[in-house]
C-alpha positions as CSV (number, residue, x, y, z in Angstrom):
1,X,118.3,110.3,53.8
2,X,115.4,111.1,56.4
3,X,114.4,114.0,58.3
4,X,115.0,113.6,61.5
5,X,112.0,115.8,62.5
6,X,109.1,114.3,60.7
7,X,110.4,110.5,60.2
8,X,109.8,110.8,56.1
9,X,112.3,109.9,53.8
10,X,114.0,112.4,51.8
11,X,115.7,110.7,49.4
12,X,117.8,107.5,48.3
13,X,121.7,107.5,47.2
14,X,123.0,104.9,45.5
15,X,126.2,104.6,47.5
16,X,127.7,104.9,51.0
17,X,129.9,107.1,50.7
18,X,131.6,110.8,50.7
19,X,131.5,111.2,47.4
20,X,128.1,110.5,47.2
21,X,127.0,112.0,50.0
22,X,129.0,115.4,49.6
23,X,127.2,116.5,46.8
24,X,123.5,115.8,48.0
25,X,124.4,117.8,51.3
26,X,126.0,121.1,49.0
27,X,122.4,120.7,47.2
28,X,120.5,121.2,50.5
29,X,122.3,124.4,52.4
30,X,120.0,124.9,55.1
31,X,120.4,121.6,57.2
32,X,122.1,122.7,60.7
33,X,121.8,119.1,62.1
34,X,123.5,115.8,60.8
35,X,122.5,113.0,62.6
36,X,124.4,110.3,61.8
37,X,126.0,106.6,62.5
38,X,129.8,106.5,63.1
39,X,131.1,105.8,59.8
40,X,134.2,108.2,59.0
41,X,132.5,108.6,54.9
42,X,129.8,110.5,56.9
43,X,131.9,112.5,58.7
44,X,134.3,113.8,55.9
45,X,131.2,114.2,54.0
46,X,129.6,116.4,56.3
47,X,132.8,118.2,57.4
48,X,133.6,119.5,54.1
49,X,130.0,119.9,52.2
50,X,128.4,121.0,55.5
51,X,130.8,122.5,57.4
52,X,128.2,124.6,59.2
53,X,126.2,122.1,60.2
54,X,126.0,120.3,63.5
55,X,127.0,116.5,63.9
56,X,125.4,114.0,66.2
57,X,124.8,110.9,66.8
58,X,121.6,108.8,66.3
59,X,119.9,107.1,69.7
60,X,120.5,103.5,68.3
61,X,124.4,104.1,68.3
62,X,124.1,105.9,71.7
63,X,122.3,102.4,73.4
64,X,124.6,100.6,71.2
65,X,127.8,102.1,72.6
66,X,126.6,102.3,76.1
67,X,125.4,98.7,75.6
68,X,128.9,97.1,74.4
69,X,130.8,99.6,76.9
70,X,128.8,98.2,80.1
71,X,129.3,94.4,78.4
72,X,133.2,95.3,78.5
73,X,133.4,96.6,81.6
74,X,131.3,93.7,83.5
75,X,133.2,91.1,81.4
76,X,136.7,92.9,82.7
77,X,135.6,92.8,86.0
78,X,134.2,89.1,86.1
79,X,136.7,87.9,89.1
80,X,135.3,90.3,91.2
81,X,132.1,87.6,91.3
82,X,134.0,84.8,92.3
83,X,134.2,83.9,96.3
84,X,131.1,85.3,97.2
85,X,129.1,83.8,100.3
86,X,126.1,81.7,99.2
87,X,122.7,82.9,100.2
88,X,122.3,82.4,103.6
89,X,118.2,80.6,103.3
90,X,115.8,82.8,105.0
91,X,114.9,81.9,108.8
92,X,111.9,80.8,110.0
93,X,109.6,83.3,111.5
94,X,109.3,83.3,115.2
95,X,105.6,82.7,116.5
96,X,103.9,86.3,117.7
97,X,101.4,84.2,119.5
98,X,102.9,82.8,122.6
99,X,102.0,78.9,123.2
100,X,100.8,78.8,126.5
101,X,97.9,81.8,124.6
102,X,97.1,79.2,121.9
103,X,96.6,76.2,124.2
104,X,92.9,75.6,124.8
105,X,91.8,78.7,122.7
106,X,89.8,76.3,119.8
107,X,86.7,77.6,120.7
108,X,85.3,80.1,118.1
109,X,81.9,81.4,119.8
110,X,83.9,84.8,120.2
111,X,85.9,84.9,117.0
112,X,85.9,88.4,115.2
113,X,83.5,89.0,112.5
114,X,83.7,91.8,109.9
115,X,85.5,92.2,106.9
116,X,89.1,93.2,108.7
117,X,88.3,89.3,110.3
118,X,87.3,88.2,107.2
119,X,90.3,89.6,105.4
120,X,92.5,88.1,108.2
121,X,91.3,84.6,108.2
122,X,92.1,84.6,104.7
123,X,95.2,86.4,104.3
124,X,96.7,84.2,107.2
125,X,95.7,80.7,105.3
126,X,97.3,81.9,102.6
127,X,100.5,82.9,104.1
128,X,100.8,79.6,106.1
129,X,99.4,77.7,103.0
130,X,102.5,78.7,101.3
131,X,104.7,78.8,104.4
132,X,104.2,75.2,104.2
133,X,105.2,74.3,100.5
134,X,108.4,76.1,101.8
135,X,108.4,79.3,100.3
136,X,110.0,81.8,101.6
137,X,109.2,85.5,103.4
138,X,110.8,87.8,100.0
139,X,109.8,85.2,98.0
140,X,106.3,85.3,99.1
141,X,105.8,88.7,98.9
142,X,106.9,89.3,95.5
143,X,104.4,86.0,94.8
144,X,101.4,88.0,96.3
145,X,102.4,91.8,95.6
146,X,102.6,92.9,99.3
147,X,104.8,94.1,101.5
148,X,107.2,91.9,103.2
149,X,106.4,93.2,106.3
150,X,102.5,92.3,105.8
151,X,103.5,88.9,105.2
152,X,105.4,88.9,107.7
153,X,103.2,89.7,110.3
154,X,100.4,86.7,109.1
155,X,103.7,84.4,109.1
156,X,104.1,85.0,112.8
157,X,101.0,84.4,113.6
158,X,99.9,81.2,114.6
159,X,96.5,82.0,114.5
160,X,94.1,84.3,112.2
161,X,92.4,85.5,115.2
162,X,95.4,87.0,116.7
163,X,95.4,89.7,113.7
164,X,92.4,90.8,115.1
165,X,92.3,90.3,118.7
166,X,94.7,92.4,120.8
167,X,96.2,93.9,118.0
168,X,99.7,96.1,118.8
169,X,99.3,99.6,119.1
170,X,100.4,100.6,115.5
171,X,103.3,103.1,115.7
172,X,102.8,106.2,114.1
173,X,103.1,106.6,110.2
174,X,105.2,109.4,108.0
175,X,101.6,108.1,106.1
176,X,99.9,108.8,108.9
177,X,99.0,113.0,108.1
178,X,97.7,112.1,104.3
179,X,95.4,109.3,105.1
180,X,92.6,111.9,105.7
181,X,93.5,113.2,101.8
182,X,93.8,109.8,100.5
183,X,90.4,108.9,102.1
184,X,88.6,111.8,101.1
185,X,90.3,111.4,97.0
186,X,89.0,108.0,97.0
187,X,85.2,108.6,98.3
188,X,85.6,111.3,95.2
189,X,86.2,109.4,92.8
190,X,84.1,106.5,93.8
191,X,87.4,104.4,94.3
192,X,87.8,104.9,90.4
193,X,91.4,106.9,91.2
194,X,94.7,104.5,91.1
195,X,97.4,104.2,94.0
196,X,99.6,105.3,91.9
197,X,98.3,108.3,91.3
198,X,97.4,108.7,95.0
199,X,101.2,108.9,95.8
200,X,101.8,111.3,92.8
201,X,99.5,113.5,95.1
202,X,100.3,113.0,98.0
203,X,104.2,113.4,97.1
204,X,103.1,116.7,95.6
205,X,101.9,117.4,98.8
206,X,105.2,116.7,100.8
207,X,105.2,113.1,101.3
208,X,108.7,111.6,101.1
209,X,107.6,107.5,101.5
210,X,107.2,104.8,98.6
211,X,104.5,103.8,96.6
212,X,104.2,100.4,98.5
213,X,103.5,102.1,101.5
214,X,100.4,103.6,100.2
215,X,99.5,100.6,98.1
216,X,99.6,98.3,101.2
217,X,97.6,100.9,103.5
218,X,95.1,101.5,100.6
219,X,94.4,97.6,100.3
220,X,94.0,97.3,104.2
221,X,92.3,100.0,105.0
222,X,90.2,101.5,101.6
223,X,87.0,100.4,100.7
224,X,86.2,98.3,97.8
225,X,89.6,97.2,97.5
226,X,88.4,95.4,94.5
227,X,88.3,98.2,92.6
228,X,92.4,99.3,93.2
229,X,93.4,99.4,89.5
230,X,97.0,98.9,89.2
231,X,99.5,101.1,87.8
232,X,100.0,101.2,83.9
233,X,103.4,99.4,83.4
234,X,106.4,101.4,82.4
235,X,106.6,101.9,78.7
236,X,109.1,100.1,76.5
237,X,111.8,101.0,74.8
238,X,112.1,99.8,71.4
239,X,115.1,99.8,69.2
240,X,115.0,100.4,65.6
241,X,118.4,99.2,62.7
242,X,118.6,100.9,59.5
């Protein structure tokens, strides 16, 4: 027997069942919760030495049920994963540079400079580094934790320079309206807050978007970007048997 409020133990009867059990629960009148498994002994138990008393049922048999129900249903419904179409493979990115543009451009005299250059020459080997051993757009950005639509722009570029150079005019952002906030935040804390509590903010403050959104803008744009910590991971659940 253990309180269900402070974790101790309470006491230890010898047998599992009503008749055991009956007794200990007429000596203790003020319980007005029984948490229990789903064995019927506890039930009649409780029912007639508790009557008043409130029965439930303890978290472990909860994920337990829910666990064997979903099991059930999935494995009753396994001919509803036969047929499907295999995975159609990813198509290769079309080229954002046209090729008449790259012909004849090798010289590097007037190549950008600056960290955003920087960043780009490096971002686009990588991209095309990995382009080449095959892998994949979804696949790649998983691999590197951006957004696919970051790598996607360095896959379609056949050259690092064209991230810089004549760069699109960027269309406006539901971002756009907190990047003045985010900026200011960051400069406060000396870069020392996370993105993830950026968007906790931010979404406070009425924006609707995802976390990767502000996570891929913070690592472009933010200084330092070094000093991003990532967000805690989510906490585990941990199941405990008696």
């Amino acid at each position: 027997m253990i309180d269900a409020e402070t974790h101790q133990v309470l006491d230890l009867l010898p047998e599992r069942d009503a008749a055991t059990l009956a007794p200990w629960l007429r000596a203790h009148p003020g319980i007005k919760v029984i948490c229990r498994d789903r064995a019927g002994a506890y039930a009649d138990a409780a029912a007639t030495a508790a009557p008043q008393a409130l029965q439930v049922a303890d978290r472990f048999h909860l994920w337990q049920n829910l666990a064997v129900a979903v099991e059930k249903t999935v494995a009753a419904h396994r001919s509803c994963l036969r047929g499907l179409p295999p995975a159609s493979p990813e198509s290769e990115p079309e080229w954002e540079t046209p090729v008449e543009a790259a012909l004849g451009q090798g010289d590097e005299a007037d190549d950008p400079t600056g960290k955003f250059a920087e960043r780009a020459r490096t971002h686009h080997a990588l991209v095309h580094d990995l382009l080449a051993q095959g892998m994949g757009l979804r696949h790649m950005a998983r691999h590197l934790d951006w957004g696919r639509h970051t790598v996607q722009r360095y896959a379609r570029a056949s050259r690092w320079q064209d991230m810089v150079k004549g760069r699109k005019r960027q269309l406006p952002s539901k971002l756009d309206p907190f990047k003045p906030y985010l900026t200011q935040r960051w400069a406060e804390t000396d870069g020392r807050i996370t993105v993830l509590d950026l968007h906790r903010e931010i979404t406070a403050r009425g924006f609707h978007g995802h976390y990767s959104t502000v996570r891929d803008w913070a690592r472009r744009d933010l200084p330092q970007r070094e000093g991003i910590t990532p967000p805690p991971p989510p906490p585990s659940v941990r199941q405990v048997t008696g």
